[in-house]
N, C-alpha and C positions, 0 to 999 in steps of 0.2 A: 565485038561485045557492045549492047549495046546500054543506056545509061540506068537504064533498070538492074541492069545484071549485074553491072561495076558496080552501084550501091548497095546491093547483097551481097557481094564480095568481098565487098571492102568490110561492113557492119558483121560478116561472119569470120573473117582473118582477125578484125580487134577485138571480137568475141575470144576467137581462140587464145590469142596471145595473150590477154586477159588473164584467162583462165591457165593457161600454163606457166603462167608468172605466181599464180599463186600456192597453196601449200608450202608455202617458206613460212618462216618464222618473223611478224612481222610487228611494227609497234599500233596497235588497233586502237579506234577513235572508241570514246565511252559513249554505250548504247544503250536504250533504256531495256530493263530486263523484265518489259511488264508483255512486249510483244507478241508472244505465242497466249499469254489469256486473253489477250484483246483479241487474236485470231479466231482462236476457241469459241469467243463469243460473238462472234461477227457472223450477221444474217445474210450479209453478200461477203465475199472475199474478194481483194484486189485483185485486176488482170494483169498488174507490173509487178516488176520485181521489190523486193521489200529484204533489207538487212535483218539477218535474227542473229545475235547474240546468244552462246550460250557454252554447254560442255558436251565433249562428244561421251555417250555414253554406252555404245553398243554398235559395233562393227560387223557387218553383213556385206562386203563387198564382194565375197569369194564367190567361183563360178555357183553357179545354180541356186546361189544363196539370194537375198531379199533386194538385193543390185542398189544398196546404201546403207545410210547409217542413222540413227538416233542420236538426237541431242538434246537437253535438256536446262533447264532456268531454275534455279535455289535461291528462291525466295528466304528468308532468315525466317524460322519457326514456322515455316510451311510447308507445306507441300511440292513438289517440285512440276514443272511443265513441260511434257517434251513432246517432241514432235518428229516424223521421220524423212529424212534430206534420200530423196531419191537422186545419184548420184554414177549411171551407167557407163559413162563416157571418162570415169577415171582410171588410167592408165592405172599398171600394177605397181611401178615406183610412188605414184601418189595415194593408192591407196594404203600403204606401208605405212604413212604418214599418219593416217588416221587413226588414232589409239587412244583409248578409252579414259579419259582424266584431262583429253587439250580440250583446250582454251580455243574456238574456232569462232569467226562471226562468216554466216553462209550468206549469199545473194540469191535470190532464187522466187520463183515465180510462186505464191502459194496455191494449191490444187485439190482436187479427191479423188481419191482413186479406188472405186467398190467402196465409197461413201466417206472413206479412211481420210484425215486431214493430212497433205503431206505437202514437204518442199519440193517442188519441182522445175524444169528448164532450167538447170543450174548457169549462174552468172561467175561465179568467183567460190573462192573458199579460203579462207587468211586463216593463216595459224597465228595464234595471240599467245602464246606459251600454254604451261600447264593449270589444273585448277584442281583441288581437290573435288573429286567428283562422290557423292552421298546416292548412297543405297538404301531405299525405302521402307521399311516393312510393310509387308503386304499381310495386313487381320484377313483371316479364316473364320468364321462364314462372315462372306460381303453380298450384299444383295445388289442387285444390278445397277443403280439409282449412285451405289454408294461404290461402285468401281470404276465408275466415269473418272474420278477424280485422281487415279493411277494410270491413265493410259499415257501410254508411249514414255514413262517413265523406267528408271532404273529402280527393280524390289526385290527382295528379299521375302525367304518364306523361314518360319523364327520355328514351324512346329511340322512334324513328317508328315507327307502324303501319300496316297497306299494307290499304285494301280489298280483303276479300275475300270477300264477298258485300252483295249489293245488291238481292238477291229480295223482302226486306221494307219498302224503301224508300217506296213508295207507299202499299202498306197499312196499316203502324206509324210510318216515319217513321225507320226506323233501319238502321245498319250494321252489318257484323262486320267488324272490326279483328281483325289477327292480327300481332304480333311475330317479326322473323325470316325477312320475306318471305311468299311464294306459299303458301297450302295445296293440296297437293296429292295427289290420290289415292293410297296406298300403295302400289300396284302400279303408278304412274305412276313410280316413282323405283326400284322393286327391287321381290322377288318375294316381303316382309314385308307379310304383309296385317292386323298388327295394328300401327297409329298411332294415337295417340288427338291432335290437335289442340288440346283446350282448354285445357292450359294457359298455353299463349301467344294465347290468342284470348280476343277480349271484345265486346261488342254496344257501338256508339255510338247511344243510343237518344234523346228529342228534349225530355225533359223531361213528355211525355205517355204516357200508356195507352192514349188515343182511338186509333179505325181512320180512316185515309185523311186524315191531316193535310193543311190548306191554307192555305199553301202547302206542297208536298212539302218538306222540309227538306233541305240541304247540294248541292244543284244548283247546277252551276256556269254559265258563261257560255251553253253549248247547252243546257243542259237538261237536263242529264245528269251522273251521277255513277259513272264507271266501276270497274272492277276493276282496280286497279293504282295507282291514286290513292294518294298518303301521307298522313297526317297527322303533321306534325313532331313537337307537342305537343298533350298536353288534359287539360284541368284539368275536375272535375266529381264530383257524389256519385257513389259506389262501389255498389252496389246490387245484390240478384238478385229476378228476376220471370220468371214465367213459364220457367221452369228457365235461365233464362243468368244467368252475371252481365254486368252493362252500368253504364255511364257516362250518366248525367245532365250533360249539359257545364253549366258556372257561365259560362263565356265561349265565343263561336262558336269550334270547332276553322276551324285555318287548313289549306287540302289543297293538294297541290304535287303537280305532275307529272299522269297520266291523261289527257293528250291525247290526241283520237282521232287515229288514224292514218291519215296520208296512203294515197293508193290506190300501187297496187304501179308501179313509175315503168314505160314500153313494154320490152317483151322487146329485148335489142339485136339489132341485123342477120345475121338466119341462124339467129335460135334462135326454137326453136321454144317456145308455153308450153305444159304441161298442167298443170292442174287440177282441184279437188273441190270440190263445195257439197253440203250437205243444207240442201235450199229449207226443210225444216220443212211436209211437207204442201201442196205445191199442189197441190189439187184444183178441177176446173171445176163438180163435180157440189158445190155449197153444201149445207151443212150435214153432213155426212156428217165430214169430218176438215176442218181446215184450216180456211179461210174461212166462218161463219156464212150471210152475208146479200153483195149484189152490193158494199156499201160498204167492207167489209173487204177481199173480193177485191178492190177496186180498190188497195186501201192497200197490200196484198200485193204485189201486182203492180208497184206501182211501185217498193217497195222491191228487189224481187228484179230488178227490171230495171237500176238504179240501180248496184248491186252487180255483177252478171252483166256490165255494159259497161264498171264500169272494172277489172275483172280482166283482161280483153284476152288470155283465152287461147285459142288454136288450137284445143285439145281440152278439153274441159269434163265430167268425169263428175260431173250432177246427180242428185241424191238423195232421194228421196221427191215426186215426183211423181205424179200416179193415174195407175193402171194403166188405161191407155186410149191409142188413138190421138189420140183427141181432145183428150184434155190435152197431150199432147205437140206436137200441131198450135196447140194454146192454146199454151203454152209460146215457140215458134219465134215465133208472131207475136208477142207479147209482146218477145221480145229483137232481134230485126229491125228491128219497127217502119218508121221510114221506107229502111230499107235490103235490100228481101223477097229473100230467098231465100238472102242472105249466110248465114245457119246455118242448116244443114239438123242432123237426128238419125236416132237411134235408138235402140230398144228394146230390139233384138235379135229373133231369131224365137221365142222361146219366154221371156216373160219371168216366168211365172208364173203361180200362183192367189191371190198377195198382194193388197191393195188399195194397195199403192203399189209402186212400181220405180223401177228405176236409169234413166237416160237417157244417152249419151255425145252431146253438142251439138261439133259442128264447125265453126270458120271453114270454108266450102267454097272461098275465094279462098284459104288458105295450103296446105289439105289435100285428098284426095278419099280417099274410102272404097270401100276395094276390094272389102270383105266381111263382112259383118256376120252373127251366129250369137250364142247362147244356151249357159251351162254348164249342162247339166241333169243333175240327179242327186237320188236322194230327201234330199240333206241340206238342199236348197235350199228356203226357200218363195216368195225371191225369187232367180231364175236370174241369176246375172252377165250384164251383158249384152259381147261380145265386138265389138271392129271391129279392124280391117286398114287402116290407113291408110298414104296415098304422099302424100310433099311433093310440094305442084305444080309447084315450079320444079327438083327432081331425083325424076323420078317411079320414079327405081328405090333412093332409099330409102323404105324403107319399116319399119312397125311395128305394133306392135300395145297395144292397151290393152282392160284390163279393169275393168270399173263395176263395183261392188259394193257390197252391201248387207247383212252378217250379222245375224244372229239377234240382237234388242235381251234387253237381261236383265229386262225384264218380262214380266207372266204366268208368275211362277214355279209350279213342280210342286210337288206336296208330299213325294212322293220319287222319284228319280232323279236325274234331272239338276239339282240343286239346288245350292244356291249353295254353295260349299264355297272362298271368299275371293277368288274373282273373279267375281263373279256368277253368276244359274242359268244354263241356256242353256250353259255355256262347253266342253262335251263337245261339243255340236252344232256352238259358233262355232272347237273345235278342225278338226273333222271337214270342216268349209267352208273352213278355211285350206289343206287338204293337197290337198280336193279343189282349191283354184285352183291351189294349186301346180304339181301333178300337171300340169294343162294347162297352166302358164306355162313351164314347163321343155321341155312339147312342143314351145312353139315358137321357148323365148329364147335356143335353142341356132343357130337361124339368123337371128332378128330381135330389136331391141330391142324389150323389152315392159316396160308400166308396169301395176303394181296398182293403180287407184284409187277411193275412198269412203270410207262408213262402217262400218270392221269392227267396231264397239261391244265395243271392247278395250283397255284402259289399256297404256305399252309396254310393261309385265313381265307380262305376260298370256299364258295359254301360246299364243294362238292367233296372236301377234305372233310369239313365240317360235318358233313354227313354218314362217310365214315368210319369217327371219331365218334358221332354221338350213338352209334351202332352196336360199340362196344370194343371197335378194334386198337391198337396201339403202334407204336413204332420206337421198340426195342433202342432203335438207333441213335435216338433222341437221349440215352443214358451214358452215350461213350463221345459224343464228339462236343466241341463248343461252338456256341449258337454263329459266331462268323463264321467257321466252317460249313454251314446248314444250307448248301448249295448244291445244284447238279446242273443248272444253267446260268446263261447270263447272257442278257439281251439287252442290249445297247446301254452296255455297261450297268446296268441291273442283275442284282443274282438274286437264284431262290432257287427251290425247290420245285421241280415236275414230274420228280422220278421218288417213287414209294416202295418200301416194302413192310405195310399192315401184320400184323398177326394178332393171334385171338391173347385175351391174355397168358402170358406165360411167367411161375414163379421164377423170381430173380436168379437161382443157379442152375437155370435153362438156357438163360442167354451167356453166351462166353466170350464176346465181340460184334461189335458192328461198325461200316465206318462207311465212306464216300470216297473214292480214290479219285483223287485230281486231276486229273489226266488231260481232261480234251478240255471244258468250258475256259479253263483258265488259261489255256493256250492258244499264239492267236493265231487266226483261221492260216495265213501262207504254209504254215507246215500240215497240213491235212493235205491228202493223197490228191487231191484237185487243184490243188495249190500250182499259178501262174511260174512259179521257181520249184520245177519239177528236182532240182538237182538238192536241193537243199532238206527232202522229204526223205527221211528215213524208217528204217521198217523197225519201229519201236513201237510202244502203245501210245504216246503221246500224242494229243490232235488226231487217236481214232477213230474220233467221232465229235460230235458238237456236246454230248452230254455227260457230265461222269456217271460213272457205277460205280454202286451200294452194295451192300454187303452184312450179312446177319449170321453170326454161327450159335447153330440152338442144340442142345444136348434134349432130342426127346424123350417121355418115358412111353412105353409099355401102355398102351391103352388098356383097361381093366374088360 
């Protein structure tokens, strides 16, 4: 050995023994507790080690967890400073030691880590007894400027947070919480398309950095952890990563409320329902959109059948289906099942050069279809599909409904029709509104007629706006409350993309309408593609990305 080696030997054994001498209970020398904001504010950071003073305030040692711990400086009438002691190399009896209230002074090298200020190359760790350790309130809305001044501290939230995304659930492990209710698209509430959301929004995240935690964290009784969910209170470190700031919880949050909802109870005697789904891609031909492999289509399927039978509507305009006969003959047996021929469809005559279309599915026992046709026009890439439908049991009323599917706001241009605060596309999804107009006015002047699908447009959207100012209505807008008034939710944004229009109708024509919760609010692992195949059950929940609506209208008697 030669004298190089022995002096790294020697300087790495009185490191250890150091270090494994300490976590006792020890009489600690008085430190200044200004340390961690001098860090804070320091434009270089020391390469050596430096003594920090303070209270341990949040325990992360366990496997896969943050591999240290938090501690923190209580200034008298301030604010508190904390900082996070990365700490990998502590055995499991030492980290036992570490519990949320000691009194600890660290040695340790100060560092960044993904820009993050942290203790690091740990030297020592002395236990100095107990302290009372203070938990902060954390005010709801904080603007960015003004939540620098809680990180890596211990806080407290005094008012409930309402999930409102759950995208990352499975593969981080975490929430967004948001104060104040629902977030909701900008042009979902008014025709302001600058909102900015954060700062009443925060990440509930699991104590880890790891991908695909297991078990999934904050799953309730099904298995699921919805949109809408509260959380009362939660206490936990204050943090930012990976550009959010989020909550480290110190105790499991407790969540209230999120139950899924019941299916829509039978339309009562004489009314009739129409309704919208977008299935989300059923295609027969695998691999191409939709379902992978025959196992997924089957998971699909059953979900979408699930869903589709306890809706129990008369008239069904479904949505993203492949453009085929054949899928739509897929489709029919799939919701039939043991009952063949009970719902018949169609496509229309002309439905397109899209790879998916509209369908309008019919009870053929409540309804018969007098005549089915195609809106064709170059603004279309998927043509409305049109039917003429008579009640069976008064075949001289009759109506009519329109399937549709507008122009989605991807694949944007790089100029034209560009996104200009309601996404690109929205001159095209204007130009599709007037043309169905145009034809609905043809014929709403002798028959009731109803808009229905997905016009991929928030309600302050000018192609809503359109129409709206046409003369048509949305029944639906009389039975639900306006947080409810969702059928998507995109990155933790909800609103409305899925419509069902009608011409006006007096008020004891309508006898319900509603939105069943079903899929948006659920997060994407339990959908039939879902990476945790075992976990995906054939219910209607997660059958799709979008929920379905729902209208029961008692028609009269055309004169």
């Amino acid at each position: 050995m030669n004298t190089t080696t022995l002096k790294l030997f020697s300087a790495t054994l009185l490191t250890l023994l150091l270090f494994l001498s300490a976590l006792s209970e020890q009489n600690c020398p008085q430190i200044s507790s200004h340390q961690l904001k001098q860090l804070r504010k320091a434009e270089k950071l020391p390469a050596h080690p430096v003594t920090v003073d303070g209270i341990v305030s949040g325990v992360f040692t366990g496997k896969n967890q943050l591999g240290g711990f938090y501690l923190q400086q209580q200034p008298e009438n301030n604010i508190p400073v904390g900082i996070f002691v990365y700490t990998p190399q502590l055995s499991p009896k030492q980290r036992a030691k570490l519990q949320p209230g000691k009194h600890v002074q660290v040695k340790a090298v100060p560092g960044k880590f993904r820009s993050r200020l942290q203790l690091q190359q740990l030297q020592s760790v002395a236990l100095c007894g107990t302290a009372e350790l203070r938990s902060t309130a954390l005010p709801l809305p904080l603007e960015h400027e003004e939540r620098k001044a809680y990180l890596d501290i211990l806080v407290h939230t005094e008012t409930p947070l309402i999930v409102t995304q759950n995208y990352d659930l499975h593969r981080y492990g975490s929430l967004e919480l948001t104060y104040g209710g629902m977030r909701f698209r900008p042009t979902q509430l008014n025709d302001n398309t600058d909102v900015d959301h954060t700062p009443r929004s925060i990440v509930l995240d699991d104590g880890s950095y790891r991908q695909f935690p297991e078990p999934i964290p904050y799953l309730d009784e099904n298995g699921t952890r919805r949109i809408g969910s509260q959380v009362k209170s939660l206490q936990g470190i204050f943090t930012f990563a990976f550009d959010k700031y989020r909550i480290h919880p110190v105790e499991p949050p407790v969540f209230k409320g999120g139950e899924r909802p019941k299916a829509p109870s039978s339309p009562s005697l004489g009314s009739l329902r129409i309704a919208t789904f977008n299935v989300e891609n059923y295609f027969i031909s695998l691999g191409k959109r939709g379902a992978k492999n025959t196992k997924e289509f089957q998971r699909q399927s059953s979900k979408i059948a699930a869903a589709f039978n306890k809706l129990q509507a008369h008239v069904i305009a479904v949505v993203e289906l492949e453009n085929s006969k054949e899928a739509l003959n897929s489709f029919l047996q799939l919701v039939n099942h043991n009952d063949i021929g009970r719902y018949r469809g169609t496509i229309g005559t002309s439905p397109g050069s899209d790879a998916i279309t509209t369908a309008l599915i019919y009870d053929s026992r409540a309804v018969k279809l007098l005549e089915a046709d195609s809106l064709v026009s170059p603004v279309w890439q998927r043509n409305p599909v049109l039917g003429h439908f008579a009640l069976r049991q008064e075949p001289q009323t009759t109506f009519y409904i329109a399937g549709v599917h507008f122009k989605s706001k991807i694949g944007c241009p790089s100029e034209g029709d560009i996104d200009r605060g309601q996404g690109c596309w929205n001159l095209q999804r204007t130009d599709q509104a007037r043309s169905l107009t145009r034809w609905a006015q043809g014929v709403s002047s002798q028959y009731p007629t109803i808009l229905a699908g997905d016009f991929n447009s928030y309600a302050y959207e000018k192609p809503i706006d359109s129409i709206v100012e046409a003369g048509f209505t949305q029944p639906l807008l009389s039975f639900i409350d306006m947080e409810d008034y969702y059928t998507y939710v995109f990155f933790g944004e909800a609103g409305t993309l899925d419509y069902l229009f009608t011409t006006p109708l007096e008020g004891n024509q309508i006898t319900g309408a509603g939105i069943w919760h079903i899929n948006a609010d659920e997060p994407p692992f339990l959908a039939y593609d879902s990476p945790l195949p075992h976990l995906v059950r054939p219910d209607p929940y997660r059958s799709s990305d979008h929920n379905p609506l729902w209208i029961d209208l008692q028609l009269k008697e055309q004169p």
